[in-house]
N, C-alpha and C positions, 0 to 999 in steps of 0.2 A: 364441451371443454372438460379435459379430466383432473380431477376433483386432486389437488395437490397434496402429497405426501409428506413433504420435508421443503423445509426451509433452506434456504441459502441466502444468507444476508453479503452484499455486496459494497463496497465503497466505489468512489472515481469509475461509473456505472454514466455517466453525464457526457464524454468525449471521447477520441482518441482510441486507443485499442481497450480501453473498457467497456467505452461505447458497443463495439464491433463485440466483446466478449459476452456482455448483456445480448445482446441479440443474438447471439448463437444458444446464448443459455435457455434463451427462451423459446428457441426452434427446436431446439434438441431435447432439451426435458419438459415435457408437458407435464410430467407428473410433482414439478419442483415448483415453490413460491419462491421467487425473487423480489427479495427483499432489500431496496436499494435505499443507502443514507443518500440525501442531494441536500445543498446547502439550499435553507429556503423552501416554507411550504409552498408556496406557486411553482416556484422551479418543478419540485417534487414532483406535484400532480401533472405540468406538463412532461416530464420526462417517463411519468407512467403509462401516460396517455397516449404519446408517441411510442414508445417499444410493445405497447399493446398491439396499437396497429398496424407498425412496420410488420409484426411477429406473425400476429395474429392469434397469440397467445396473451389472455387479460391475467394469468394469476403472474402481475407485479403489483406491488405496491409501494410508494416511499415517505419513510420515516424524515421529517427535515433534521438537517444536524452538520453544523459549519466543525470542520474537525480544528478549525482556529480555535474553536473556543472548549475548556474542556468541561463547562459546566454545559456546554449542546453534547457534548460526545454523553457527560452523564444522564443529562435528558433521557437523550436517545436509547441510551441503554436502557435506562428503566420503561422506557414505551416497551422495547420488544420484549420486555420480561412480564410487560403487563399483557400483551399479547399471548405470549407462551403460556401463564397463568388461567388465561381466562379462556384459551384454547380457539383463540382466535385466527392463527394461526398452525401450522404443522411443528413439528417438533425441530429443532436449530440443530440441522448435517452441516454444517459449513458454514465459515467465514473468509470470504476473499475480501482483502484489505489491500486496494489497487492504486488507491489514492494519495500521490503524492506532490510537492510542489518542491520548484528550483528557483530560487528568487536568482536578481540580479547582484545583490550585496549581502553580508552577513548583518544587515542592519535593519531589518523587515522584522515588526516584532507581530506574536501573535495578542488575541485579546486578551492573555494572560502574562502578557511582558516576556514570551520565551522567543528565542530566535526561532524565526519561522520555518524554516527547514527543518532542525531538530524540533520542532516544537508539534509538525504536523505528521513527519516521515516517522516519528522515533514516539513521543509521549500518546500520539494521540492513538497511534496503535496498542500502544501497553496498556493505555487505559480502556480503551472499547475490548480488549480481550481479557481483562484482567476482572472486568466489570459482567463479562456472560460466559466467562469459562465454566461455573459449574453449572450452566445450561444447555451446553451442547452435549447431542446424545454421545452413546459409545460408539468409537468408530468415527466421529466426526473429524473432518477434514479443515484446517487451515492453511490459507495459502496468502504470504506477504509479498508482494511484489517489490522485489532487491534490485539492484541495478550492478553490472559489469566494471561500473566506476571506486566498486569498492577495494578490486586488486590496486587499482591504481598506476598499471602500468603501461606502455602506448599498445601491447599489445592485446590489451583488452578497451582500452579506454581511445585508441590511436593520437593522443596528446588535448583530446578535448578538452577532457576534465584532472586537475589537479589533483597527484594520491592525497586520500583524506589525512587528515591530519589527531589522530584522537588526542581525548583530555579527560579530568574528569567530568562527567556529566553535567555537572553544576554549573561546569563552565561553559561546557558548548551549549547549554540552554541559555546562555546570556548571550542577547544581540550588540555585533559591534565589540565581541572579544578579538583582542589582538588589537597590534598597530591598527590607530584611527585611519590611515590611510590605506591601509590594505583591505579594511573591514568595509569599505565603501564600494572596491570593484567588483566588476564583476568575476573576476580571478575568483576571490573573498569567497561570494555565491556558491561557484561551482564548487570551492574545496567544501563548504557547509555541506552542499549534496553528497560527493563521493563519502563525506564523513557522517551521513545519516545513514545514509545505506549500510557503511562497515556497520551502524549501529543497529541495523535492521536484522544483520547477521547472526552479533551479539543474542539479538530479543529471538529469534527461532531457537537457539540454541540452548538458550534457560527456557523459552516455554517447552519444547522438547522433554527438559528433563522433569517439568512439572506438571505435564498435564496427558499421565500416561492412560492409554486407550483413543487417546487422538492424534491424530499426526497432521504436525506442522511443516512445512517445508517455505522455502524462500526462493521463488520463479523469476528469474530474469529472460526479459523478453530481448535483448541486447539493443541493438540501437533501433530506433522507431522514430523515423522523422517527420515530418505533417503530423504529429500531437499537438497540445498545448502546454507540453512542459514546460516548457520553454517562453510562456505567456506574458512572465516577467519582466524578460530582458528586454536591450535596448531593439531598436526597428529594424535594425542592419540581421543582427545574429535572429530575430523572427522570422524574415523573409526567407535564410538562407535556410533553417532547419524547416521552414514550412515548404517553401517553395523549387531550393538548388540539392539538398538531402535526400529527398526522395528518390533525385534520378538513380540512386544506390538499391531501391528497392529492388532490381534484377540481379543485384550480387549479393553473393554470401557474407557482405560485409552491413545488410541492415535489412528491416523487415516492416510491410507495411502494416498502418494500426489493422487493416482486417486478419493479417496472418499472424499477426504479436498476438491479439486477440482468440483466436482460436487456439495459439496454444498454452494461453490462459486459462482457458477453458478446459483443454484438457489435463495440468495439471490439477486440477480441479475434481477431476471425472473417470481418469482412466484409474484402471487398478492399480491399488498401492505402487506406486514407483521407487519406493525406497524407504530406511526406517527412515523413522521422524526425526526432522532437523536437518534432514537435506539441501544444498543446492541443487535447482533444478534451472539448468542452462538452456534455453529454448527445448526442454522434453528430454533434454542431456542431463544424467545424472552424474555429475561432477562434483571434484570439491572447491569448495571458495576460496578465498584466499590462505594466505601461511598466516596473516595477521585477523584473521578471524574467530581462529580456534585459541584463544586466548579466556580460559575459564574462570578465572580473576575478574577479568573485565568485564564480561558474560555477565559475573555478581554482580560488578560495583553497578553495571547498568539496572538491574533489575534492582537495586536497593537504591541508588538515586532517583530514580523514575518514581518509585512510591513514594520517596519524599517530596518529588517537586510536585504528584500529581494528588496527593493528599490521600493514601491509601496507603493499608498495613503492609508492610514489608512480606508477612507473610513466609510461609516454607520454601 
């Protein structure tokens, strides 16, 4: 086995086209540690145990760390920083942050009382990158997985998902904002998701301007049906995104998780594909939305996020 170089610490590594993304990672770079968070130390060891053997590559290992909660995200952080320290590990090239969730209502709170969409797609990112940004080498590569849903429009979205709706951040961290009745459906849900992602946008975009010699970019894999994003909702919209969705995987209108997955991987791996802060549209270098490039709001996210997530606002 060859003796690993560098790190690449992984999220939402556990299903779906992460699943498919970890196992490519580990076929293709022998010389890399994969470093997956899994919620749950048993979970952990079995999902290490399994992508060893499918691979047949052992240099993985996973850190447990529920991104519900952000005293597990800080845990975590400080494991791999005790790691890096004590040179237990390879030096941290990369952070792919894949992990995200779509409840059924805007009323799903996390362990910290935050609506659970903004709480796991938006804080918990800020915080796991905010907590080992001056750990990654130079030249290190982040890569956040943004979703299609954040234009908002049917021709990105084809009417699935509701355009997000932004606010201040303070707000959309509270579960159950808006009419009690809205905040219950599944409508409610999806507009929380479209409106974390726009916020996913936001957070490349200031870490961009703050963490130069790295580049960040934001990879949307477009639609990907048989995942488990969709794990929340009710039985009817399950069957249909696991089961009737798929049949889409032969057209240019969705992508299965092993070929979302793969080019997960490669925005991950190929040569620089663009300066930092890009969207990266299945390996497309595009721009995201009109309402993304909003550098106000870019702020007010990066200075609410330290507040909710209890760290210095900083430069």
């Amino acid at each position: 086995m060859t003796e690993p170089a560098k790190t690449l610490l992984m999220t939402g590594a556990s299903r779906g086209l992460g699943r498919a993304a970890a196992e490519r990672l580990l076929r293709d770079r022998p010389d890399q540690l994969l470093l997956v968070f899994v919620r749950g130390e048993e979970a952990g060891h079995r999902l290490a145990r399994d992508l060893a053997a499918r691979t047949g590559n052992a240099n993985v290992r996973a850190v447990p760390c529920d991104l519900g909660s952000l005293a597990e995200v800080r845990a975590a952080a400080e494991t791999v920083r005790k790691l890096l320290d004590e040179r237990e590990i390879p030096p941290l090239a990369g952070v792919l942050a894949n992990a995200g969730v779509q409840t059924a209502s805007a009323t799903k709170a996390t362990a910290d009382g935050f609506e659970a969409t903004f709480g796991i797609n938006v804080l918990a990112n800020y915080l796991l990158l905010r907590l080992l940004a001056d750990r990654l080498e130079p030249g290190a590569r982040v890569v956040i997985t943004g979703s299609e849903s954040h234009f908002g429009d049917f021709r990105h979205n084809m009417g699935l998902v509701p355009a997000p709706r932004w606010a201040d951040p303070r707000s959309l961290a509270k579960p159950g904002t808006g009419p009690e009745a809205e905040a219950e459906t599944v409508t409610a849900g999806r507009r929380a998701y479209s409106t974390s992602k726009l916020g996913v946008q936001y957070l490349v975009h200031a870490l961009a301007r703050r963490l130069p010699g790295i580049d960040v970019y934001a990879y949307t894999p477009g639609l990907v049906p048989g995942t488990g994003l969709v794990r929340d909702a009710g039985a009817i919209q399950r069957f249909g995104f696991r089961w009737l969705l798929p049949l889409l995987w032969a057209t240019p209108i969705a992508s299965s998780p092993k070929a979302a997955g793969a080019g997960l991987v490669a925005a991950m791996t190929v040569s620089r594909p663009a300066e930092s802060g890009a969207y990266l549209d299945r390996g497309r270098v595009v721009p995201s939305s009109a309402e993304s490039y909003d550098k106000e709001r870019e702020e007010e996210l990066w200075q609410r996020a330290a507040e909710l997530c209890g760290v210095p606002v900083g430069s």
